[in-house]
PADREN-221683 format. One line per 8 residues: number of its first residue (from 1); for each residue z, y, x of N, C-alpha, C. Coordinates in steps of 0.1 Angstrom, whole numbers, plus 5000, padded with zeros to 4 digits. Atoms other than C-alpha are relative to their C-alpha. Layout:
% residues N
NUM) Z:Y:X:Z:Y:X:Z:Y:X | ... $
% end
This chain:
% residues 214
1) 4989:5002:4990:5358:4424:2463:5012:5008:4995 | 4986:4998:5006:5396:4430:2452:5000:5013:5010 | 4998:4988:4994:5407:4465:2462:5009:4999:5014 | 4988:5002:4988:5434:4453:2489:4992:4992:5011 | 5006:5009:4988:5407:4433:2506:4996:5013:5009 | 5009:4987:4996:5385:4465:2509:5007:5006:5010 | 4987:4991:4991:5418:4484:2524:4999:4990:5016 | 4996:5005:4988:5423:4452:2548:4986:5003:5011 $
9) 5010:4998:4985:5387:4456:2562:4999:5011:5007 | 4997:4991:4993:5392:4490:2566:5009:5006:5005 | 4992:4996:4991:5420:4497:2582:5003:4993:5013 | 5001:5009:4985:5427:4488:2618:5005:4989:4999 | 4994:5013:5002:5433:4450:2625:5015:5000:5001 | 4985:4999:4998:5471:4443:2624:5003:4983:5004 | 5001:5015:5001:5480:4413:2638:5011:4993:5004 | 4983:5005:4997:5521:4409:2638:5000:4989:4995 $
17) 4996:5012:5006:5522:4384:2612:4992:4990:5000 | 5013:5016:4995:5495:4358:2629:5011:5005:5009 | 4987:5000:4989:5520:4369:2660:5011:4990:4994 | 4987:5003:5002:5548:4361:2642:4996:4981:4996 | 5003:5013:5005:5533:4330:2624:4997:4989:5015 | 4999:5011:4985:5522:4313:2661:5012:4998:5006 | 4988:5003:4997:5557:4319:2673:5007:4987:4993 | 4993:5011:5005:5573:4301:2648:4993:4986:5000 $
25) 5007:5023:5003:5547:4269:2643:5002:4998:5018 | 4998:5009:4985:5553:4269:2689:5017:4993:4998 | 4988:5002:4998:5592:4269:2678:5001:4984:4996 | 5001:5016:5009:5585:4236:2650:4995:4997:5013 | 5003:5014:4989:5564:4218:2679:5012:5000:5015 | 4982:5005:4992:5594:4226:2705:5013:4993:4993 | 4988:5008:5004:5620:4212:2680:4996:4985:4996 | 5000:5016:5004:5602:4180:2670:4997:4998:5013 $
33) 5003:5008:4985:5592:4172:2706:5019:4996:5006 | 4987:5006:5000:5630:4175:2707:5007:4983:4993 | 4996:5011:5007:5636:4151:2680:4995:4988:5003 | 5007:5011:4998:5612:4125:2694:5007:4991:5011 | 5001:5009:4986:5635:4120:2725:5013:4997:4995 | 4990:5003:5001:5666:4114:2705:4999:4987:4994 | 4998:5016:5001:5661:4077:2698:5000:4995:5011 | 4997:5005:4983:5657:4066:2736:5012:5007:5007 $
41) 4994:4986:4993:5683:4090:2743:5015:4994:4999 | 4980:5007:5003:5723:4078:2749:5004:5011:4991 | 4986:4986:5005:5755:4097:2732:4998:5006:5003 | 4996:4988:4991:5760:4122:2756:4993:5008:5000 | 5014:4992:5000:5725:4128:2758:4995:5007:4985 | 5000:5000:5013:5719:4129:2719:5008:5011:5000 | 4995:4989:5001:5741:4154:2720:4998:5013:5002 | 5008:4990:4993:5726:4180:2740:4989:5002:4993 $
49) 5013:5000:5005:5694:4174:2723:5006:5007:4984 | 5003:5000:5018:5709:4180:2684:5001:5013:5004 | 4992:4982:4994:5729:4216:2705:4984:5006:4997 | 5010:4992:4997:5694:4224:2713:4985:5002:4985 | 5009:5003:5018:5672:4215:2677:5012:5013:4998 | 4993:4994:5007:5702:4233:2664:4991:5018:5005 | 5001:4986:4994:5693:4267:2688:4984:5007:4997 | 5017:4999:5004:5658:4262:2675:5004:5006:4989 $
57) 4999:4994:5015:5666:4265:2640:5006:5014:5001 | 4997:4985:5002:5685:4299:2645:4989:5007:5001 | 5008:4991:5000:5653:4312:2663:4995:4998:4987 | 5014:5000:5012:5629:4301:2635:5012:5006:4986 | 4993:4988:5015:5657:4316:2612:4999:5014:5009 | 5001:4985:4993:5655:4350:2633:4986:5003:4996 | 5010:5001:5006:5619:4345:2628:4995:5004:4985 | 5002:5001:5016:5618:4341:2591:5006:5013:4999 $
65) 5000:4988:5002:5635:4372:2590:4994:5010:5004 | 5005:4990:4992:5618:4393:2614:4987:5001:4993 | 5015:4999:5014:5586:4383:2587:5006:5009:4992 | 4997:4996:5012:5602:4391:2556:5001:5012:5005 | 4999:4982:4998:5617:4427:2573:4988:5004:5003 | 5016:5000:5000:5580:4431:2582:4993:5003:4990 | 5011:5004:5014:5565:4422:2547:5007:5012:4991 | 4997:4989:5010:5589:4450:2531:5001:5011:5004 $
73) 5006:4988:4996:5581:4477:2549:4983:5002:5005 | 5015:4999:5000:5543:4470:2552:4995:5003:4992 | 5004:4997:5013:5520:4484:2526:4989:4997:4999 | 5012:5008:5000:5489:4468:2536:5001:4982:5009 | 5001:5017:4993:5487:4428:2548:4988:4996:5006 | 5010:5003:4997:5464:4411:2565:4996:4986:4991 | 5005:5012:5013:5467:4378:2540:5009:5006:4987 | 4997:4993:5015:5480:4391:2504:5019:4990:5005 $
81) 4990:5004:4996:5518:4389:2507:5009:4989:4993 | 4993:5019:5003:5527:4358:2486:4999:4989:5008 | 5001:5009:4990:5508:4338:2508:5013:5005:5013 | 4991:5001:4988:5530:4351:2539:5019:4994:4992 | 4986:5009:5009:5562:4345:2513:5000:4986:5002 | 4997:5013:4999:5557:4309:2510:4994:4996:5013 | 4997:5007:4984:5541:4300:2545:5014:5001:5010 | 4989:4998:4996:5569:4316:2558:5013:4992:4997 $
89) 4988:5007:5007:5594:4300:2531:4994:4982:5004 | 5004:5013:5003:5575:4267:2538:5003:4992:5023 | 4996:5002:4985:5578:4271:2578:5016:5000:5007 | 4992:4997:4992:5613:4278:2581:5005:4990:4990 | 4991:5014:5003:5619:4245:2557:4999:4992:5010 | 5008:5008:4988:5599:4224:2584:5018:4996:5007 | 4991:5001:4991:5627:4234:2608:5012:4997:4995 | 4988:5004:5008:5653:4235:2587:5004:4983:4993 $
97) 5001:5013:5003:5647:4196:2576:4999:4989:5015 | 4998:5005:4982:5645:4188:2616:5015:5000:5003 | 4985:4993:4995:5678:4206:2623:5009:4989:4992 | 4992:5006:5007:5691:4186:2595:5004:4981:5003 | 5004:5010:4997:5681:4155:2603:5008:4993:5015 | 4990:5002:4987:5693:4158:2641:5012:4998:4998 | 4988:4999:5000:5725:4166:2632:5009:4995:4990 | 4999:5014:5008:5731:4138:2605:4999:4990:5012 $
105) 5003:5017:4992:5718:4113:2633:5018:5005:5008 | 4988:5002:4988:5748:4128:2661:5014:4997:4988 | 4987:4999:5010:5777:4135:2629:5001:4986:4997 | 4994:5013:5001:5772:4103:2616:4999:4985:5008 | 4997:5004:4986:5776:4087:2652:4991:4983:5000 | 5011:5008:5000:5743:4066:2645:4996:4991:5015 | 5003:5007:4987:5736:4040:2676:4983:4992:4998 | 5014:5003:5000:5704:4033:2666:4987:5004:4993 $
113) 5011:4993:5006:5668:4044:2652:4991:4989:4997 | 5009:5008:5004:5651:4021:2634:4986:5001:4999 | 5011:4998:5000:5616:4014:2636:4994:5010:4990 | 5006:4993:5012:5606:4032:2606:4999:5014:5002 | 4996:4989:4995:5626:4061:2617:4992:5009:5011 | 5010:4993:4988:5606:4066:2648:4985:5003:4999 | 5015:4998:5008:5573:4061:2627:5002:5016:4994 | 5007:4983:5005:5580:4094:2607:5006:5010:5006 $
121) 4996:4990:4991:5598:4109:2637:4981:5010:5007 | 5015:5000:4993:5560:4103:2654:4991:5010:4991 | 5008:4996:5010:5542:4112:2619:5000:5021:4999 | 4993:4988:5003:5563:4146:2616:4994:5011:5010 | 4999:4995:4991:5555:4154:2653:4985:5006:4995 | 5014:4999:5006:5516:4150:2644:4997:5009:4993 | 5006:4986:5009:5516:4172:2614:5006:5014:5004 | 5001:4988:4996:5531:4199:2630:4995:5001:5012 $
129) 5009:4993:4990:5511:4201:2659:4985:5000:4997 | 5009:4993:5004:5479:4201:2637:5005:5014:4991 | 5003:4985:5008:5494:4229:2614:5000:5012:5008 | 5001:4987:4993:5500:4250:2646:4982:5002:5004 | 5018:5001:4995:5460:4241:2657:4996:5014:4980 | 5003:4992:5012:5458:4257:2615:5001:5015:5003 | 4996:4983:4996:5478:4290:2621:4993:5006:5008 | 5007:4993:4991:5460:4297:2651:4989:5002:4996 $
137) 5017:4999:5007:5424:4291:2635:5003:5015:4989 | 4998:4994:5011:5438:4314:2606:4994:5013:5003 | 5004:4988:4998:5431:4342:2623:4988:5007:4995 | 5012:4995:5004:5393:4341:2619:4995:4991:4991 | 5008:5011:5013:5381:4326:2586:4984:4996:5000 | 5012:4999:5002:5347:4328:2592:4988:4990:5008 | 5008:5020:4996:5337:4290:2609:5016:4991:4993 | 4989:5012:5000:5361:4270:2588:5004:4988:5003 $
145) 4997:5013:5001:5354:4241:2594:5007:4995:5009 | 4987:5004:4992:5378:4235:2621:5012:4999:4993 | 4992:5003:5008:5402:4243:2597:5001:4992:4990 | 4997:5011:5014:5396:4223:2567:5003:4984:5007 | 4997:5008:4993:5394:4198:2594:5016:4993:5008 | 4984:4995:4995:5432:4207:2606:5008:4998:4983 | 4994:4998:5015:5442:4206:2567:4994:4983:4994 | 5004:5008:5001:5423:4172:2561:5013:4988:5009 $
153) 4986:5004:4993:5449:4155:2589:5011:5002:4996 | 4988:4998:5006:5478:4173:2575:5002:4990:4990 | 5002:5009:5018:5470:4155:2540:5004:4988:5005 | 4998:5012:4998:5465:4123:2559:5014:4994:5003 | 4987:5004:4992:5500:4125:2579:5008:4997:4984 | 4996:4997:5008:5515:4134:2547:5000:4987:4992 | 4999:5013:5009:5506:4102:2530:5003:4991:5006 | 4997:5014:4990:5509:4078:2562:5018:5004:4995 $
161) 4986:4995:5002:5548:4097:2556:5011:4994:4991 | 4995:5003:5014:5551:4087:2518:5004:4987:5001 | 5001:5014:4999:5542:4052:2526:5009:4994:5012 | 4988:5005:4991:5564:4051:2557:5012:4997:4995 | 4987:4997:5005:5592:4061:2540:5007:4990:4992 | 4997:5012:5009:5588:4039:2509:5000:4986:5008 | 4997:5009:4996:5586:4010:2532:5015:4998:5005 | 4985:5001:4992:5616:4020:2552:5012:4997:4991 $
169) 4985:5001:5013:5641:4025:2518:5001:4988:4997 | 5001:5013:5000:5628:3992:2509:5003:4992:5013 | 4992:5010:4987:5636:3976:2542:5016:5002:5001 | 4984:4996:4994:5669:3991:2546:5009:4996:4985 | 4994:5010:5009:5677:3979:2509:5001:4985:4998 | 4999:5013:4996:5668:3948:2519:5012:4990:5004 | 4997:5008:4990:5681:3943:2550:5016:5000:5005 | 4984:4992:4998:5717:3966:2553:5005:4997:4992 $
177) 4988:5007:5008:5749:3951:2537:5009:5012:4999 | 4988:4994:5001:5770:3980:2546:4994:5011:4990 | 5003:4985:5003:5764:4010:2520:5001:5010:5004 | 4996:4986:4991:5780:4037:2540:4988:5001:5010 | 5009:4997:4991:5751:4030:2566:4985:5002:4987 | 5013:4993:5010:5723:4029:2537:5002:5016:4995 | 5001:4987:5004:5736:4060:2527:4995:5008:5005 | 5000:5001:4992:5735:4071:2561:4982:5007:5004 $
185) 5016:4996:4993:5695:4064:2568:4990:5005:4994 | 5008:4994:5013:5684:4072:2537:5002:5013:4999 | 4995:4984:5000:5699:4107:2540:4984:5004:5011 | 5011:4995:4989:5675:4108:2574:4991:4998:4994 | 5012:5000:4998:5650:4094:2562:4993:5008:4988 | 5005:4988:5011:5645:4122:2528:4999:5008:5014 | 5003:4990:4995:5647:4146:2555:4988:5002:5008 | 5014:5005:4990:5619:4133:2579:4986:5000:4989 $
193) 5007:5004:5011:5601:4126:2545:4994:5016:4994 | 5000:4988:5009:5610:4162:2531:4989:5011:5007 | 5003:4988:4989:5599:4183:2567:4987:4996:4999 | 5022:5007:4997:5560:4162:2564:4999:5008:4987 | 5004:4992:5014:5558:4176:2526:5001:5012:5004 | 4998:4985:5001:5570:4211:2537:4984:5003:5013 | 5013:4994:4991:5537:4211:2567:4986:4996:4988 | 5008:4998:5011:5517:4202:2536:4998:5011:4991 $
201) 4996:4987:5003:5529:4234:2519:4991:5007:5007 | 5002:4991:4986:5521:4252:2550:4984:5001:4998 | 5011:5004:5000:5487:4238:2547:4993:5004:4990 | 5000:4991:5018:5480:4248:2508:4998:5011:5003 | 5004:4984:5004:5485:4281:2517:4989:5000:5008 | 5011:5001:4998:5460:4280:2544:4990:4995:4993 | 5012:5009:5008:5434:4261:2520:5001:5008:4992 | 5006:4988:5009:5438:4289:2493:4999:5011:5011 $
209) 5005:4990:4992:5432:4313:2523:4984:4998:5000 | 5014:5004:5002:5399:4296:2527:4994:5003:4985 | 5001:5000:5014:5394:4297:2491:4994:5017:4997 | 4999:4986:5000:5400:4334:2491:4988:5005:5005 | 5009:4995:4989:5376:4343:2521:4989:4991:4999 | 5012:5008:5000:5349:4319:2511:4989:5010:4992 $
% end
């Protein structure tokens, strides 16, 4: 056993950065449950909704820092501190690829959401509310199999995502004459595309956690 393990078993449990970590994956499932209601959703309303995605992303940026200041004044971890680096760096893309996404649909004064759109709106919502089911399991390594189970779905979303996606670019090259609007959905739909790969991330590091503690 690595010497920093030894330290973690013996020193008292610490358990800010599973704290910190549940916060931010409740903030991701409050901001996509947002994003899910802006395709049924008029102007006015649409609007209100990107204000509020937007007020997410600050927390989960407040968040992301309130980790890292954490991670550099701590001298012992409870998961080896690269892993908190990139879950962290991989959780506050999530949101960050949401935020983005919202606020492309109101800016560029979009009147509609195409099917596809709403597929990896749906897809998106999915994998982050199994990676928060992950983070929470994270705690106790020691019955994984709920988690590999939680990390097996992520994978899945992740590919239903690829394949949504590439359908949608191909439809919308098809089917759209105007290029300013291809430009347009294709912008959204990298980001919807980007925020499923970054809960896959997320997921990786849990799976080398398992790895670690097996």
């Amino acid at each position: 056993m690595k010497i920093d393990n030894i330290m973690r078993f013996l020193l008292p449990k610490d358990d800010k950065f599973y704290n910190f970590f549940e916060k931010a994956t409740q903030n991701l499932v409050d901001t996509s449950e947002l994003l899910k209601r802006i395709p049924n959703s008029p102007h006015e309303e649409r609007k209100k909704i990107v204000q509020q995605i937007q007020d997410k992303e600050h927390l989960g940026d407040s968040i992301t820092h309130d980790i890292f200041f954490e991670l550099n004044k701590t001298f012992i971890t409870p998961i080896d501190r690269e892993d908190i680096h990139v879950l962290t760096s991989a959780l506050d893309d999530i949101c960050d690829n949401i935020n983005g996404v919202a606020t492309r649909f109101s800016l560029y004064k979009l009147t509609e959401c195409p099917p596809y759109m709403v597929k990896l709106i749906d897809i998106l919502h999915s994998s982050i509310t199994e990676l928060q089911k992950g983070i929470v399991l994270v705690r106790d390594l020691s019955n994984p199999k709920q988690l590999r189970e939680v990390l097996k779905k992520v994978n899945e979303y992740e590919n239903l995502a690829d394949d949504a996606f590439e359908h949608a670019v191909a439809e919308l090259f098809d089917n759209e004459k105007d290029p300013i609007k291809v430009i347009k959905l294709k912008e959204i739909y990298v980001g919807l595309e980007t925020a499923t790969d970054k809960c896959e991330d997320a997921v990786n590091v849990l799976e080398g956690l398992l790895i670690k503690h097996a």
